[in-house]
N, C-alpha and C positions, 0 to 999 in steps of 0.2 A: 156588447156587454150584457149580460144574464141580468135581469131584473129579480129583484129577490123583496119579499113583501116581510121587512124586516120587524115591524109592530106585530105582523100576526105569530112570526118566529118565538120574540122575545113574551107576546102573552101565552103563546103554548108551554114553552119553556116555565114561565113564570106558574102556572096550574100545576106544570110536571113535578118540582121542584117545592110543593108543597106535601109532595111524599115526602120527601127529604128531609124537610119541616120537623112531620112528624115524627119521620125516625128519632133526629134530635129530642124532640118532644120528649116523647115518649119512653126511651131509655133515661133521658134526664127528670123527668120530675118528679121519680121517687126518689132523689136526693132529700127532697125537706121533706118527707114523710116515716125514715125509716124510725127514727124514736118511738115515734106515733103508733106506726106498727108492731113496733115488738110490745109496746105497753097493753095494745088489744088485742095481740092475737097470740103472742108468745109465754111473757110472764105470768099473767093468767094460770098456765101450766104446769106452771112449778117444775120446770126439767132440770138436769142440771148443767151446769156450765157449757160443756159440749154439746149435747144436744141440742140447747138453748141457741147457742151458736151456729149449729149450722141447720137449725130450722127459722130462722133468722137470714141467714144466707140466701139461703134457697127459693125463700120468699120474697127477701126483696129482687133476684136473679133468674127468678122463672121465667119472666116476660123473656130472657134471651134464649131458652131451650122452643119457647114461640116463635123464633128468631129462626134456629134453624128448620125448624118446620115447613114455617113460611117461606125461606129459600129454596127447601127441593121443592116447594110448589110452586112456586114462581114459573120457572119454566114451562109447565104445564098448562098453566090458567094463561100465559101471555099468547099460548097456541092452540088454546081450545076457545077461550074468551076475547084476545083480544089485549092488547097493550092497553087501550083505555080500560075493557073489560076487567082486566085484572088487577088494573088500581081503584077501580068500583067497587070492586072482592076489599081492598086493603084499608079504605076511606072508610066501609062499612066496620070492619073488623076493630079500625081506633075507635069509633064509637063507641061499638057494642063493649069493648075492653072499658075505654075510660068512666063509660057511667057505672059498667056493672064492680068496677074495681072500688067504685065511691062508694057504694053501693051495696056491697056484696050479700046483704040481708034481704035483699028484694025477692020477697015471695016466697021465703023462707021463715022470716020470725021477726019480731021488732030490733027496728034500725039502729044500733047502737048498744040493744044489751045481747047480742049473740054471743061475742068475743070470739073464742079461739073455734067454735062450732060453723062459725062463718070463713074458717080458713079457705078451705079448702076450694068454698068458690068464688073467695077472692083470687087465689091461686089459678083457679081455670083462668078466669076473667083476663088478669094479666097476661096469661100465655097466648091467650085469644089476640090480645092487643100485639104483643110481639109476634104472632103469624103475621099482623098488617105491618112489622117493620120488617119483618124479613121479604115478605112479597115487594113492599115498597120500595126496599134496597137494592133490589134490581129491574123494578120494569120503569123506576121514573128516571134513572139516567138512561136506559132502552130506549123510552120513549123518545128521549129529549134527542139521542144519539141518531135515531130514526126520522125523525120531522127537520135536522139542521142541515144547511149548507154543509159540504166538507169545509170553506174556507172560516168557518166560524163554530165550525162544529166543537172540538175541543174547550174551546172558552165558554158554549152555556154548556155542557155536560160539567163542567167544573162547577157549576154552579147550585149543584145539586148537593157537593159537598159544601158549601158556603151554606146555604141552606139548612145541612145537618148540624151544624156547629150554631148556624143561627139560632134555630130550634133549642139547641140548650141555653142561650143564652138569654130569650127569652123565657124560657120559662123559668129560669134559674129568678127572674123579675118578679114573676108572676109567683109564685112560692115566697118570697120575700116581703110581697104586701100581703099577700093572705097571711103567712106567718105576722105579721105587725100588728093584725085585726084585734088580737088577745094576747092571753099570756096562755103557757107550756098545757094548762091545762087545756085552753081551750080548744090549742093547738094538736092536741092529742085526744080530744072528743070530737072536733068537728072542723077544722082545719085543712089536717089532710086529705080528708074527704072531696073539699074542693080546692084541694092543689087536683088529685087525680081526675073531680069530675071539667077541670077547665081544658083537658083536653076537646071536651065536646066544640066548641067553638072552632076551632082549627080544623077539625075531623067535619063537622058543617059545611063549612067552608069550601074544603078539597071536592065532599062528594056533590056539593051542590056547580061547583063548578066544572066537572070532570063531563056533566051532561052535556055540556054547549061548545067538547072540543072534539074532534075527530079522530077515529082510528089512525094507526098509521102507514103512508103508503104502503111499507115493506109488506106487514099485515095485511093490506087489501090482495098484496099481489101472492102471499103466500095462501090464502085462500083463491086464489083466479078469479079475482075481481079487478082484472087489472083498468078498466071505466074507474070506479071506484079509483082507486090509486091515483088512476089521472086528473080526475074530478080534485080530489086531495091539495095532488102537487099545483094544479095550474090557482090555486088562491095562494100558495106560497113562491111560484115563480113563474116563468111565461111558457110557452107550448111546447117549443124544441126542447126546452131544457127537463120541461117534464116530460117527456117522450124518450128522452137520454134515460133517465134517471131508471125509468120504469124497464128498461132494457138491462140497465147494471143491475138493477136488485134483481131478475130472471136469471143473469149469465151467474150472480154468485150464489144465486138456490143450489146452480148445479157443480157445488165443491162439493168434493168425496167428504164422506167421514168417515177415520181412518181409527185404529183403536189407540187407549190412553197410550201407550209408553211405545207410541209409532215412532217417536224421535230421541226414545232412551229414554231412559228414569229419572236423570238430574232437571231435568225444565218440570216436571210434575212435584217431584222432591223441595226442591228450591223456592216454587209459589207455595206449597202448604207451611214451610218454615218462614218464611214472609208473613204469612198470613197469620201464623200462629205465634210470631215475637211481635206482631204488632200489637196483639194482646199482653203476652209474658211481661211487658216493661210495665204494666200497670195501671193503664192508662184510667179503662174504668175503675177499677178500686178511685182512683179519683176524682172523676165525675160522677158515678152513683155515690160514693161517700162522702164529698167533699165536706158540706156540714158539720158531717161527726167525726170527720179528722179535725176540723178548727174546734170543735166542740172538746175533743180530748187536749186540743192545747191550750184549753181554757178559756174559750171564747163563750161568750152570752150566746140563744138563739140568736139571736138579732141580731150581733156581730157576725158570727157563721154563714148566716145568710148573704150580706152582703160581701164579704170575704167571697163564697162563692161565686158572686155576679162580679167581681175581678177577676177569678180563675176563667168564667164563661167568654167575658171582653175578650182577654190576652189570647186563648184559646182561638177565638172570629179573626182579632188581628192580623194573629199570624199566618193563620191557614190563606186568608188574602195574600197576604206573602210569597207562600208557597206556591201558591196558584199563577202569580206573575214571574216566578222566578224556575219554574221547576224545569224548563225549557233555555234557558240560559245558564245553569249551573250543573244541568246533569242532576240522573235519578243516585248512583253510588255517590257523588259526594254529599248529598244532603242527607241522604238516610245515615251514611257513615259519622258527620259530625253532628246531626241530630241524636244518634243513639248515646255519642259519647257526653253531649251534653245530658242526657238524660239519665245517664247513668251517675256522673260526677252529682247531679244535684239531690238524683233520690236515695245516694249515699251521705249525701250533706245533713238531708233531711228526718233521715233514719237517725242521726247524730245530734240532729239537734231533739228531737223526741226524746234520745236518750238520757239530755244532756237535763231535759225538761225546759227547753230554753220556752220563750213566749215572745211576744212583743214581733217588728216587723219582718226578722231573717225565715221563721219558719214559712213566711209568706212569699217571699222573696224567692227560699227556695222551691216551692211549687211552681211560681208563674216562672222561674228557667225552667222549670222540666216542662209547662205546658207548651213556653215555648219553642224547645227542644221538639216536640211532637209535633205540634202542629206545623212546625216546618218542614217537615220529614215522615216521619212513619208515619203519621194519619192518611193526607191526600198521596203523596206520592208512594205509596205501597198500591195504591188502587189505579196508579195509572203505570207500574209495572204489571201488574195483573192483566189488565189489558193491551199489553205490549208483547209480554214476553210469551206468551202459547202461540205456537200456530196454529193457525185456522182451523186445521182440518180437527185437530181435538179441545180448540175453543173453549166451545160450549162444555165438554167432562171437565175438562181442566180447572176451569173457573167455579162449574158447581162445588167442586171438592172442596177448591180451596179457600173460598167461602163460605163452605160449612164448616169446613176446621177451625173458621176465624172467630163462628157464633160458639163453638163448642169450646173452644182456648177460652173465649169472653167467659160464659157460664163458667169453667170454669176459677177464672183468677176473681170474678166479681163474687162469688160463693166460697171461696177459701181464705178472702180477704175477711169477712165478715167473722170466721171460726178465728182464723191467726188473729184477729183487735180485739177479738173477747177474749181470749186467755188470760186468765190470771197471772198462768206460771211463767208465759210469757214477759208479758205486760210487769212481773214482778224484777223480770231481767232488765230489759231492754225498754222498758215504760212505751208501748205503743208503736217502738223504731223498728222495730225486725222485720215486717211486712216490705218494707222498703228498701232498709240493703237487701233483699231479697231478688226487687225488682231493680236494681240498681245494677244485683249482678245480671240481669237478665240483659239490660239493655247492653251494658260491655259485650256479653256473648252476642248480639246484634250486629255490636257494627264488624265483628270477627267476622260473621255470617257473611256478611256483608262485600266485607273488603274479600276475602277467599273464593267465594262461590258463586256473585252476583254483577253479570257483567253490564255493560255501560250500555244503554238502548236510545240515551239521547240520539238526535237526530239521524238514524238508522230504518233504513225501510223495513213494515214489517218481513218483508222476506230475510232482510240480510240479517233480522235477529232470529229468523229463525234457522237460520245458518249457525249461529253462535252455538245451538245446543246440540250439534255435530260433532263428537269428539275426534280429535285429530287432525280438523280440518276449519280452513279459514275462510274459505267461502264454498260454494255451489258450484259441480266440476258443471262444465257448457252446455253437457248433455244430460242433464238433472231437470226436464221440462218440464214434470208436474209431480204434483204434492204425489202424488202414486212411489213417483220414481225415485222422492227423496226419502219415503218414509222405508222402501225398502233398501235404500243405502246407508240410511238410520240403523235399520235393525241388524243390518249385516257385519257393521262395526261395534256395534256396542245392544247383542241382545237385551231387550225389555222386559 
């Protein structure tokens, strides 16, 4: 039996997984800041309604146009720098984002009376910070996917999602005793300041421990250091098995890569629509807003706050859930009855905004929708993502579709802000529209869903990548390499 040095796994894992952290982090804890900001950098301005609105938007949602950035660089920095290199790049970048966003006066003019003259480089600052979640979002589950056993591999790379959900859930904490420190006003002169500058402490943490972990084999051996590599493996398992190991990562260097639509349109089509309704249903509009949605249902700061460390909890809960279950119940039924539940509830809750109701159902109905999500479209959209492309266009497939997912986010986290400031709105519909909105999106989900999106439970990668063969239900005998499928791909179904 293979000896596996399962402490050293679980602490690499554990460093890696503190990208993840941050992701969470770091999208989540402008939640208890955006009052704060529009009071200093927006009003100020005297724009009016629209403009107000969606320079409002855009600023509390740049950090996710940092997002996309940081994705198409991801790939590049994990092959020029290194898997650990490039979460070095990501550790640095929450820093330098989270002080200079506390910050943004620094070296410009006194701290506190700039206002709206200090936008623009609180604006970089954050986008700076979401470069480090977008790199982050791909090379610490790489990481972690690269340093595990296969037999345990899948359960710590889930763990990076845990992680991201954690990350909001703490700090949704940490925003809530800083919010408690004072009252509104102090909370919007020097409050949010240190909700954003606590990110340094995590961001500390990451880079200081990223020094004492090592490359990873794949990485050693994609530079030809394959001593190195071995050196690596043999602290995480015994000599034959790292001597295996470093022979599979040479034999898969050498798959072809073949171009995007080698296997027909619909498997590229079908992960950007994936990608892009896991946003459409809303999910951030409720995690970046949560506050000043309970805020507009008439809640105190202080109730808002802790309101949202319910929505954070239920959010962790479930996604553990998901995590133990996604494998037992299949990836279609869970996104299917997840989306319907999330549609039923953010139609509930559109109604009850409408309705002006208060008290505990508007709460009620958020934690169904969050856990409608988290059971479903959050983790298990990302482990079809990595199921359903083959190999050979991977790496394109997955960048796309991951950028469409930051680009959907900017945009529903940016148009949510413009739709809750309406008046004309707001005079109809009191605050509800944003939400049958995303109600209907999640119902066109699970349609997506049930139509288009076939079952990849326990199916070898290859025989899913049979499934996006039209016509055909398996691999004809004589289909012996990705060469020879990708040209009986194109022959049936031009790309």
């Amino acid at each position: 039996m293979t000896k596996v040095n399962t402490s050293l796994i679980v602490g690499l894992t554990f460093v890696a997984t503190l990208g993840g952290l941050l992701f969470g982090y770091d999208t989540a804890v402008i939640s208890g800041a955006v009052s704060s900001i529009d009071a200093y950098f927006i009003t100020p301005q005297h724009l009016s309604e629209t403009a107000a609105s969606s320079w409002s938007g855009w600023t509390i949602s740049c950090a996710t146009f940092g997002c996309v950035l940081g994705a198409a660089l991801a790939g590049w920095l994990s092959n020029s720098l290194g898997r650990k290199g490039g979460m070095i790049v990501a550790a640095l970048l929450f820093l330098v984002g989270s002080i200079g966003s506390a910050i943004p006066e620094l070296g410009l003019g006194s701290i506190g009376h700039m206002g709206p003259a200090a936008l623009w480089p609180f604006i970089l600052y954050r986008i700076l910070g979401g470069v480090g979640v977008g790199v982050a979002s791909m090379l610490s589950p790489l990481y972690i996917a690269e340093i595990s056993p296969s037999a345990i591999r899948g359960r710590l790379v889930s763990f990076n999602q845990l992680a991201i959900v954690g990350g909001m859930l703490i700090v949704y904490f940490v925003n809530w005793y800083i919010a408690a420190q004072g009252d509104d006003a102090w909370l919007k002169a020097t409050g949010w300041r240190l909700m954003l500058a606590s990110e340094a402490i995590p961001s500390l943490l990451f880079l200081t421990l990223l020094m004492f972990v090592p490359d990873t084999p794949r990485w050693f051996v994609l530079r030809g250091q394959n001593e190195r590599a071995l050196q690596a493996l043999r602290r995480i398992t015994d000599e034959a098995d790292a001597r295996t190991i470093v022979t599979e990562i040479e034999n898969t260097l050498k798959t072809p890569t073949l171009p995007l639509f080698s296997f027909g349109t619909a498997v590229v089509v079908v992960g950007i629509l994936l990608s892009v309704f896991q946003q459409f249903v809303g999910i951030n509009a409720v995690l970046y807003y949560a506050p000043l949605m309970f805020g507009n249902l008439g809640a105190s700061t202080d109730s808002a706050m802790l309101q949202t460390i319910v929505v954070g909890a239920a959010n962790t809960i479930f996604t553990v859930i998901a995590i133990l279950t996604v494998d037992r119940w299949g990836r279609r039924p869970l996104l299917i009855v997840g989306a319907l539940i999330m549609g039923v509830a953010m139609i509930v809750l559109g109604c009850l905004f409408y309705a002006k109701a208060s008290g505990i159902a508007p709460l009620i109905a958020i934690l169904t929708y969050i856990a409608g999500f988290a059971l479903s479209w959050g983790p298990v959209v990302w482990v079809l993502l990595s199921e359903m492309f083959p190999n050979a266009i991977k790496g394109k497939a997955m960048a796309i579709a991951v950028a469409a997912q930051w680009i959907a986010n900017l945009f529903v986290s940016w148009t949510f802000k413009i739709l809750i400031g309406s008046s004309a709105l707001n005079a109809l519909f009191n605050h509800g529209f944003p939400y049958w909105i995303y109600g209907a999106m999640s119902l066109l989900a699970a349609f997506l869903v049930a139509r288009y999106v076939p079952e990849t439970k326990g199916k070898t990668l290859e025989a899913i990548q049979d499934l996006w063969r039209p016509g055909s239900a398996r691999l004809p005998a004589s289909a012996g390499t990705l060469e020879d499928v990708a040209m009986a791909g194109k022959a049936k179904w031009p790309g």
